[in-house]
C-alpha positions, 0 to 999 in steps of 0.5 A: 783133677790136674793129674787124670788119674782115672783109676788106681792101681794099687789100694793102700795108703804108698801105693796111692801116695806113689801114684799121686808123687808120679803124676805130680812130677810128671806134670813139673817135667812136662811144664819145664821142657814147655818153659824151656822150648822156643816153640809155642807149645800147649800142655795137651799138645806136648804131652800128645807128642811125646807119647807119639815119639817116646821111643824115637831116639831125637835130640829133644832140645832141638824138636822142642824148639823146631818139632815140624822140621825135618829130622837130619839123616843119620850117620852110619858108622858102618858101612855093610860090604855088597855081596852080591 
């Protein structure tokens, strides 16, 4: 009930065996970056999150403790030259 599987992929004894082991540790990844971060996050809302910002590329220790702030402007390594 912990892990919302809500259906099965694949039918035979390894494809659910490999279903269950994902979601299992998903579940110990997500409650560690929650024991890790200074914010006071709940599961729900970490995960939620995290599927927002799955591919924004962020320090994820540092919007762990601070996920509100403003994000630093990046640096460019290039400078494009102005044609016209």
């Amino acid at each position: 009930q912990l892990l919302h599987i809500k259906s099965f992929i694949g039918t035979s004894e390894n494809a659910v065996m490999i279903q269950i082991w994902t979601a299992l540790i998903t579940i110990l990844v997500l409650k560690y970056l929650k024991a890790l971060a200074q914010y006071g996050w709940r599961l729900s809302n970490l995960v939620a999150f995290i599927r927002l910002n799955m591919f924004v590329k962020i320090h994820l220790q540092k919007w762990l403790d601070k996920p509100f702030d403003e994000p630093p402007e990046p640096v460019q390594k290039y400078i494009q030259g102005v044609l016209f």
